[in-house]
C-alpha positions as CSV (number, residue, x, y, z in Angstrom):
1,X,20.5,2.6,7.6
2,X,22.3,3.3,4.3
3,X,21.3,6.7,3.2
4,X,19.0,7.2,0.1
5,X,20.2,7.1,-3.9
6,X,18.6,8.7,-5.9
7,X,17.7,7.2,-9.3
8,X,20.1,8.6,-11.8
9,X,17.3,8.9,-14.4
10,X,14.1,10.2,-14.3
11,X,11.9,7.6,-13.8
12,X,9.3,8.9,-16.2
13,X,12.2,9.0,-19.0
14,X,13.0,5.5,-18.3
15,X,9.5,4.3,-18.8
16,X,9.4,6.2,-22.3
17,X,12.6,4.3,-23.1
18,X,10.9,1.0,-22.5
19,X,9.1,-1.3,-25.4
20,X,5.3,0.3,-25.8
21,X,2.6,-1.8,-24.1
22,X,-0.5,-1.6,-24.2
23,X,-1.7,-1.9,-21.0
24,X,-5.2,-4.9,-20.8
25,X,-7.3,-1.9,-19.2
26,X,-7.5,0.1,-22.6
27,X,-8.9,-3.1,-24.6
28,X,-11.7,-2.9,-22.4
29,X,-13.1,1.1,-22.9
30,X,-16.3,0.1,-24.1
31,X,-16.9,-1.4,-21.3
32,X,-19.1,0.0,-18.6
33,X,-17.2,0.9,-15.3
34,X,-18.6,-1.3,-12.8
35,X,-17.7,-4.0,-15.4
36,X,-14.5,-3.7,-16.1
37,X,-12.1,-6.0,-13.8
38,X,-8.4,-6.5,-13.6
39,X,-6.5,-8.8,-16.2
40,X,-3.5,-11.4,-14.2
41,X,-0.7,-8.4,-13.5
42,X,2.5,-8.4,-15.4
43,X,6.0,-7.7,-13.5
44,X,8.5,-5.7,-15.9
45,X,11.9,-5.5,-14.4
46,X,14.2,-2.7,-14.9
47,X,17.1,-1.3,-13.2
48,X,15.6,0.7,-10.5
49,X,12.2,-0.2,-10.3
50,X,9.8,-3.2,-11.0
51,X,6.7,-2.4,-13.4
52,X,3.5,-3.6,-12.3
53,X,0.4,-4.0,-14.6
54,X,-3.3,-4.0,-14.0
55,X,-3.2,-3.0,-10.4
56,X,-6.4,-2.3,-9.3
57,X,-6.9,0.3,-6.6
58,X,-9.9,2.2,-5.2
59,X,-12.2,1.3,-8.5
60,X,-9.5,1.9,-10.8
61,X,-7.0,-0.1,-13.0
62,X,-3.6,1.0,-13.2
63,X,-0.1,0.4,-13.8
64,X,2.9,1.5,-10.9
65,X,6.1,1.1,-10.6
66,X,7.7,-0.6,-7.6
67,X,11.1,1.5,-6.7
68,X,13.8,-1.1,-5.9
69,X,14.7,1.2,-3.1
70,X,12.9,2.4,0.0
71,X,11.8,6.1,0.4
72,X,13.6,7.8,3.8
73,X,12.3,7.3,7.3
74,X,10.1,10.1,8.0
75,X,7.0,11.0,9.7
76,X,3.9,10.5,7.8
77,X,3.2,14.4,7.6
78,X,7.0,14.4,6.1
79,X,6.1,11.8,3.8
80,X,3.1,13.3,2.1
81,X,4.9,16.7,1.8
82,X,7.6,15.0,0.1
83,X,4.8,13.2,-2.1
84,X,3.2,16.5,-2.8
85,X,6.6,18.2,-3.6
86,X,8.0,15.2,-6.1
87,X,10.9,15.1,-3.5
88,X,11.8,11.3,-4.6
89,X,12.5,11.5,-8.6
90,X,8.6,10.2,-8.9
91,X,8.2,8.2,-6.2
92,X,6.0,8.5,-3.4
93,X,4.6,6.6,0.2
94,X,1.3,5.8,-0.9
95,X,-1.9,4.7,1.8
96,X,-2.6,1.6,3.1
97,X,-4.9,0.5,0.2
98,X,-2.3,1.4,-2.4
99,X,0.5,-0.9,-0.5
100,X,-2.5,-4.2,-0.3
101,X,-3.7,-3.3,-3.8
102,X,-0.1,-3.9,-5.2
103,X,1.2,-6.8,-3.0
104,X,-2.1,-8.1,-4.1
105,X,-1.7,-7.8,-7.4
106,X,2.2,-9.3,-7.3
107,X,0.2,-12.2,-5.6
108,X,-1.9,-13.1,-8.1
109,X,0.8,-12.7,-11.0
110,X,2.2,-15.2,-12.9
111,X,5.5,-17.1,-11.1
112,X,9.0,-15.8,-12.3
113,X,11.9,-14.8,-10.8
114,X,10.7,-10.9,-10.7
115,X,7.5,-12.0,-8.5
116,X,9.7,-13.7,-5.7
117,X,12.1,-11.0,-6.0
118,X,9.6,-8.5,-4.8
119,X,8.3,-10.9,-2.5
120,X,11.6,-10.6,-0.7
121,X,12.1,-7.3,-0.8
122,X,9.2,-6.5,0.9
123,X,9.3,-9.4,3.7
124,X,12.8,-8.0,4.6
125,X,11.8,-4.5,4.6
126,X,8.4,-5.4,7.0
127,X,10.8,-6.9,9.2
128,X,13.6,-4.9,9.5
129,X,11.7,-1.8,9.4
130,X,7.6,-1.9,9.5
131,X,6.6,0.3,6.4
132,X,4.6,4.0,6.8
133,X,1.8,4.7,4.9
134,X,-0.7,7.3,4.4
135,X,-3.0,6.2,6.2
136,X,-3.9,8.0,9.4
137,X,-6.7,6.6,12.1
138,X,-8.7,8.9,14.0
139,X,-10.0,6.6,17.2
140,X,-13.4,8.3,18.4
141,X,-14.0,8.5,21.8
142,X,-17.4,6.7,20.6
143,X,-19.2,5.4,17.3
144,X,-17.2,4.3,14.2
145,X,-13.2,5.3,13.6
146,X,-12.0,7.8,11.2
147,X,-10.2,5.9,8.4
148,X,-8.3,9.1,6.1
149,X,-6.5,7.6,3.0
150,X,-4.1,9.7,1.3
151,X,-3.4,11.8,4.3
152,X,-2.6,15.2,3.5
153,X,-2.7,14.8,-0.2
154,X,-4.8,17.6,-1.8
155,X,-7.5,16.2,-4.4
156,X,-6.9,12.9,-3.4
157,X,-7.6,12.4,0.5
158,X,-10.7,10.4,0.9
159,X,-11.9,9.1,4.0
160,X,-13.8,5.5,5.2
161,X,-15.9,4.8,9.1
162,X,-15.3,1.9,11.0
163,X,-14.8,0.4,14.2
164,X,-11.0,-0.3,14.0
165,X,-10.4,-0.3,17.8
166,X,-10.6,-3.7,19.4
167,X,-8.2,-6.2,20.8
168,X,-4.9,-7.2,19.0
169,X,-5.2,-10.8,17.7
170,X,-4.8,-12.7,14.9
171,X,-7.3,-11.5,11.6
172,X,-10.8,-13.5,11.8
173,X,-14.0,-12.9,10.1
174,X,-15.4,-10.2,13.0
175,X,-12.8,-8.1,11.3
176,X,-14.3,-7.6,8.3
177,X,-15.6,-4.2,8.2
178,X,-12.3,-2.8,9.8
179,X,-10.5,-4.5,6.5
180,X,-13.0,-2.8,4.1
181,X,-12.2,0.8,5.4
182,X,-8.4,-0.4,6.0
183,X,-7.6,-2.1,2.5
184,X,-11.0,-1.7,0.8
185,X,-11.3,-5.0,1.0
186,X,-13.7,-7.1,3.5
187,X,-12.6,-11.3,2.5
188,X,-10.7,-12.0,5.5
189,X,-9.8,-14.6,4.1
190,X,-7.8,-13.0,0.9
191,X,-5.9,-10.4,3.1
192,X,-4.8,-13.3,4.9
193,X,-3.7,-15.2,2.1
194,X,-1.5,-12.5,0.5
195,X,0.2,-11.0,3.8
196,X,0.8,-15.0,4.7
197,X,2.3,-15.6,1.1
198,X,4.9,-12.2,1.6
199,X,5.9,-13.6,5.0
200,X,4.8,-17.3,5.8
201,X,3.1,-16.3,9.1
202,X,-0.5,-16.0,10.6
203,X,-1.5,-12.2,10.2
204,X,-2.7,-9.9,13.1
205,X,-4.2,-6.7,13.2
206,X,-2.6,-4.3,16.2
207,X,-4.9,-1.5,16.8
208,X,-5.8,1.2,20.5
209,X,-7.8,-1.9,22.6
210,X,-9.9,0.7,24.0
211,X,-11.9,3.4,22.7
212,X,-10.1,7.1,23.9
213,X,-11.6,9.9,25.8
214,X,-10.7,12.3,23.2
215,X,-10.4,11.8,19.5
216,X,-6.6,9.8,19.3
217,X,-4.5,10.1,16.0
218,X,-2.4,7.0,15.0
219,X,-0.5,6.2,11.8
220,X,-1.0,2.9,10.0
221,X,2.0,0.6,8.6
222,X,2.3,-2.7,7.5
223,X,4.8,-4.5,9.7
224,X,6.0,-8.6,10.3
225,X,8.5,-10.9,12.2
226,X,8.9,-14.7,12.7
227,X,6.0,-14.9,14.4
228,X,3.4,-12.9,12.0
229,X,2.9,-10.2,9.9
230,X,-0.1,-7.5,10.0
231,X,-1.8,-3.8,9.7
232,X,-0.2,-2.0,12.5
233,X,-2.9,1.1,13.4
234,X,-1.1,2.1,16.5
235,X,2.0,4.2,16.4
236,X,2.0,8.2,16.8
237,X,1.9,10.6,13.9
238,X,5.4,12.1,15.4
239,X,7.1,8.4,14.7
240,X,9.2,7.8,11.8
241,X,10.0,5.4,9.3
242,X,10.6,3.9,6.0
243,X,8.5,3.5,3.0
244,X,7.9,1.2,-0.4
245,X,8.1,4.0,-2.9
246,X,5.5,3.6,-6.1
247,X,5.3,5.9,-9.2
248,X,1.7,5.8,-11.4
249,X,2.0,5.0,-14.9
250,X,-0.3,6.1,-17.9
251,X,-3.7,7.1,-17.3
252,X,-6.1,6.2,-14.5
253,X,-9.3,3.5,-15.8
254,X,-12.3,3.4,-14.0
């Protein structure tokens, strides 16, 4: 693996540098909350990074960047010290969630050139390398799964139940409720859609088939090959590996 560049420029200073936007979420702040919804997300390329608007993740509406480059492998406890640390000029391995909200929201952009070139990059990377996240799955030796989001993130860990242990298989509708605490996101039928569009395969959820006799940790990525693509929740917490590397920009919208 080619070793990791940094930047050569802040990537806060580059966004200063760019045209001012106003981003769709701040047209709508007389709108209540629970009413405001995501406009189509805008792609901005620049150098090192891609811009993406009007991502919406866990209830709010933001724009991220989209580093061009892959964080190092590492382990996922690695990972979030490096996120809690700023270790990556900006960029950090964000949760499973954060990774579906933004390949979700590059789905349902607009067709140009900058939407199939992140398309690309993240098939290859799937492929070559299956992608770390912070998510971390707590199998119970009975009753509902421990889903923690933002592992190891002070302020910002939050955690979902569900049954995530089960057989590994291609995604149908019985695996709705592990989705929703997965990718906060129960239509079956949408998850498949998106993951299919970044690879051009069915999509399968690998998971522990059985339930443990003691509480079991496991790490979740997003990985893919010829034959599928899929939320792997099975590897150990001492396994390493590479992440998509994404930056906030401007303030959080509920």
């Amino acid at each position: 693996m080619k070793p990791w560049i940094e930047p050569q420029e802040d990537i806060i200073k580059i966004v200063e540098s760019m045209p001012d936007r106003v981003p769709e979420t701040e047209k709508t702040n007389s709108r209540k909350p629970e009413e405001q919804k995501p406009k189509s997300s805008i792609i901005i390329p620049n150098e090192e990074f891609w811009t993406i608007e009007n991502v919406s993740y866990n209830g709010k509406i933001q724009n991220y960047a989209l580093s061009k480059k892959l964080l190092p492998s590492a382990t996922q406890d690695i990972h979030a010290q490096n996120r809690i640390n700023n270790s990556n000029n900006g960029f950090y391995c964000g949760d499973m969630p954060l990774n579906y909200a933004i390949f979700k929201a590059v789905y349902n952009s607009s067709e140009s050139k900058e939407k199939q070139e992140i398309r690309q990059f993240i098939k290859k990377n799937m492929r070559e390398r299956y992608l770390t996240t912070l998510t971390r799955i707590q199998y119970q030796s009975s009753g509902l799964d421990k889903i923690i989001h933002n592992y190891g993130i002070p302020n910002e860990q939050f955690e979902k139940s569900a049954l995530i242990v089960g057989s590994d298989r291609e995604l149908i509708q019985d695996d709705s409720s592990a989705l929703e605490a997965l990718v906060l996101t129960k239509d079956v039928k949408e998850v498949k859609e998106v993951l299919n569009w970044i690879n051009e395969t069915p999509v399968y959820i690998w998971r522990l088939n059985n339930k443990p006799k003691q509480i079991d940790e496991r790490i979740a990525r997003f990985g893919a090959g010829f034959g599928g693509a899929g939320l792997g929740c099975n590897r150990g917490p001492s396994d390493t590996g590479d992440s998509l590397g994404y930056a906030p920009l401007g303030a959080n919208k509920a």
